[in-house]
C-alpha positions, 0 to 999 in steps of 0.5 A, a space after each residue: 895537324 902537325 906534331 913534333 917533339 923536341 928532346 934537349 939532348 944532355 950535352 946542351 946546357 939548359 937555362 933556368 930563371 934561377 941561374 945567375 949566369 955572365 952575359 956572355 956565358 948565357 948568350 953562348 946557351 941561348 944560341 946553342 939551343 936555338 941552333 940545335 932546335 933550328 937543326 932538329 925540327 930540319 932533320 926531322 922534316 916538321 912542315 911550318 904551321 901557322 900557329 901552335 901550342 906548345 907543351 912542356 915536361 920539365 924531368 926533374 934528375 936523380 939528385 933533384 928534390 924539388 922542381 919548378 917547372 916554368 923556371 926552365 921558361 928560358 930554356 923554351 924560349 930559346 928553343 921556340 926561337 930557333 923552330 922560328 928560325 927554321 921556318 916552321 913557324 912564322 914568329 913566336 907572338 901570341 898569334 903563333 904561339 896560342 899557349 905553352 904550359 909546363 908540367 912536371 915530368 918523371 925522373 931522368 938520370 939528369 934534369 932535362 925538358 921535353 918540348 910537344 909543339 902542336 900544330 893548330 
């Protein structure tokens, strides 16, 4: 079974479902974490896998008091399109991806979200 872990690094803007950002401004974070996800999971050498379930840890920064999780959805939407577009999975439907699930994290010096994918 394959496993891998994707760490968005600080200098790529995440996206929140509260964000009331410009189409194009959104668009520019979208396609900068898909790259970056594409990159990663080459670099790291991750093996394509049929299906996976996908775990997410959103780390709440320093100054964060409160934290919902599953808001930073678009940010793992743009990161699973890019380990599809890597290769290592074959598209991002149910069948592929069988379930994501989003859980508060420890505090970092910044917000930032961890991704676990699981090969099944």
């Amino acid at each position: 079974m394959a496993e891998w872990r994707l760490i968005v690094p600080y200098g790529l803007a995440l996206l929140s479902s509260n964000q009331r950002l410009h189409w194009a401004t959104r668009a520019a974070r979208v396609k900068a974490l898909r790259e970056w996800a594409g990159w990663e999971v080459r670099r790291q050498g991750v093996v394509r896998v049929e299906r996976a379930v996908v775990a997410v840890w959103v780390h709440p920064g320093v100054r964060t008091s409160r934290i919902d999780p599953p808001n930073y959805a678009d940010t793992v939407k743009a990161l699973i399109d890019g380990v599809v577009d890597a290769g290592v999975l074959a598209d991002d439907t149910g069948k592929h991806v069988t379930a994501v699930t989003y859980r508060e994290g420890v505090r970092w010096p910044r917000t930032g979200v961890e991704v676990l994918f699981k090969g099944v």
